[in-house]
N, C-alpha and C positions, 0 to 999 in steps of 0.2 A: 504494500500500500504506500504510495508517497502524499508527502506531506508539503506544502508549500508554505514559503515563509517569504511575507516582504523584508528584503535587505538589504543594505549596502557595504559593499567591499571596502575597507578602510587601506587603501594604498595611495603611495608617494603623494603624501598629505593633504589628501582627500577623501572623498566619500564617494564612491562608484554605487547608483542604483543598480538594483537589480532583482533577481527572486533567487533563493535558496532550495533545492527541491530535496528531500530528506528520503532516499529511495530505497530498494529492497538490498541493492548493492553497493552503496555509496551516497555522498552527498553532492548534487550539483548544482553551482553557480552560475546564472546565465543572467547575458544583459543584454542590451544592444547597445550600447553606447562604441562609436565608431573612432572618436580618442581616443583609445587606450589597447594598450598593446593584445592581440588577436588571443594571447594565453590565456586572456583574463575573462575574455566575453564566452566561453562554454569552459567554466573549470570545473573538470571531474574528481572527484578525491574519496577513493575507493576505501571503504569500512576496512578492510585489511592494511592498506597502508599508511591508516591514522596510528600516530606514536601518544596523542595527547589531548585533552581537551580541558580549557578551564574558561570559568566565568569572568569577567574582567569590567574595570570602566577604561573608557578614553576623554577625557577630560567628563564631559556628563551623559554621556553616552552609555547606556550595557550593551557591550560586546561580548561576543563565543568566539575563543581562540580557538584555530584549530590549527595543531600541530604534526606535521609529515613526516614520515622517517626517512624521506627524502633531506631532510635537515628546514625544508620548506616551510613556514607559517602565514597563516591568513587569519585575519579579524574580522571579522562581520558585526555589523551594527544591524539586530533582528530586531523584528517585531514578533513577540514572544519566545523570549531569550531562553526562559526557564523551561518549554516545553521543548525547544529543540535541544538545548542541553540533556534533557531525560532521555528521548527519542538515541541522541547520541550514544548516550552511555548504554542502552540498552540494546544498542544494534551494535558495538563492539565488544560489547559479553558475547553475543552469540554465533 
Protein backbone atom coordinates (compact mmCIF):
# COMPACT_ATOMS: atom_id res chain seq x y z
CA UNK A 1 0.00 0.00 0.00
CA UNK A 2 1.72 3.58 -0.42
CA UNK A 3 1.32 6.24 1.34
CA UNK A 4 1.71 9.95 0.16
CA UNK A 5 3.00 12.78 1.91
CA UNK A 6 3.36 16.50 0.90
CA UNK A 7 7.03 17.43 1.17
CA UNK A 8 9.90 19.34 0.58
CA UNK A 9 13.59 18.29 -0.01
CA UNK A 10 15.80 20.53 2.10
CA UNK A 11 18.88 20.85 -0.36
CA UNK A 12 21.66 23.58 -1.11
CA UNK A 13 19.74 25.87 1.01
CA UNK A 14 16.51 25.54 0.17
CA UNK A 15 13.22 23.80 0.03
CA UNK A 16 12.42 21.79 -3.12
CA UNK A 17 8.59 20.90 -3.23
CA UNK A 18 7.58 17.98 -3.86
CA UNK A 19 5.54 14.46 -2.71
CA UNK A 20 7.04 11.61 -0.79
CA UNK A 21 5.40 8.30 -1.61
CA UNK A 22 6.16 5.72 1.31
CA UNK A 23 5.88 2.29 -0.94
CA UNK A 24 5.99 -1.42 -0.43
CA UNK A 25 9.65 -1.25 -1.58
CA UNK A 26 11.02 1.89 -0.61
CA UNK A 27 10.56 5.42 -0.37
CA UNK A 28 10.19 7.88 -3.30
CA UNK A 29 10.79 11.57 -3.90
CA UNK A 30 9.34 13.03 -6.96
CA UNK A 31 8.87 16.77 -8.01
CA UNK A 32 8.87 18.56 -11.18
CA UNK A 33 10.79 21.35 -10.43
CA UNK A 34 13.17 21.78 -13.63
CA UNK A 35 16.03 23.61 -11.56
CA UNK A 36 17.58 21.22 -10.00
CA UNK A 37 19.69 18.60 -10.71
CA UNK A 38 17.70 15.44 -12.74
CA UNK A 39 18.92 13.08 -9.40
CA UNK A 40 16.66 14.83 -7.40
CA UNK A 41 13.30 15.10 -9.33
CA UNK A 42 12.47 10.97 -9.00
CA UNK A 43 14.69 9.88 -5.87
CA UNK A 44 14.27 6.21 -5.08
CA UNK A 45 15.76 5.14 -1.66
CA UNK A 46 15.13 1.48 -1.24
CA UNK A 47 13.84 0.11 2.55
CA UNK A 48 17.13 -2.04 2.35
CA UNK A 49 19.57 0.53 1.74
CA UNK A 50 18.38 2.88 4.53
CA UNK A 51 21.24 2.90 7.35
CA UNK A 52 19.10 5.44 9.54
CA UNK A 53 16.22 7.51 10.24
CA UNK A 54 15.62 10.27 12.84
CA UNK A 55 13.34 13.08 13.61
CA UNK A 56 14.95 16.50 13.43
CA UNK A 57 14.09 20.54 13.24
CA UNK A 58 15.71 22.80 10.68
CA UNK A 59 15.44 26.08 12.12
CA UNK A 60 11.20 25.69 12.71
CA UNK A 61 10.71 23.34 10.55
CA UNK A 62 10.10 19.15 11.47
CA UNK A 63 12.04 17.33 9.21
CA UNK A 64 12.62 13.15 8.74
CA UNK A 65 16.31 12.56 8.03
CA UNK A 66 17.00 9.96 6.01
CA UNK A 67 20.07 8.25 6.14
CA UNK A 68 21.83 5.87 3.08
CA UNK A 69 24.41 3.50 3.53
CA UNK A 70 25.58 4.85 0.43
CA UNK A 71 27.10 7.55 3.01
CA UNK A 72 24.07 9.76 1.38
CA UNK A 73 21.52 11.93 3.59
CA UNK A 74 18.36 13.65 2.67
CA UNK A 75 15.98 15.86 4.82
CA UNK A 76 12.59 16.34 4.09
CA UNK A 77 10.23 18.99 5.55
CA UNK A 78 6.61 16.53 5.69
CA UNK A 79 3.53 17.08 6.24
CA UNK A 80 2.87 14.40 8.80
CA UNK A 81 6.39 13.86 10.02
CA UNK A 82 5.25 11.56 12.94
CA UNK A 83 3.23 9.18 10.75
CA UNK A 84 5.91 8.66 8.17
CA UNK A 85 8.58 8.38 10.64
CA UNK A 86 6.26 5.16 12.10
CA UNK A 87 5.54 3.83 8.49
CA UNK A 88 9.55 4.06 8.38
CA UNK A 89 10.41 2.28 11.03
CA UNK A 90 8.15 -0.20 10.52
CA UNK A 91 8.91 -1.16 6.87
CA UNK A 92 12.61 -1.43 7.84
CA UNK A 93 11.95 -4.06 10.61
CA UNK A 94 10.47 -6.10 8.08
Amino acid sequence: MKMHFISSLCRGGGLIGGILIAGDEGLTYKTNKLTIPSEYRNLEMKYSDISGISKGWLFILPVVSVDMSSGESYKFFVIGRNRLYEILNRSRRS
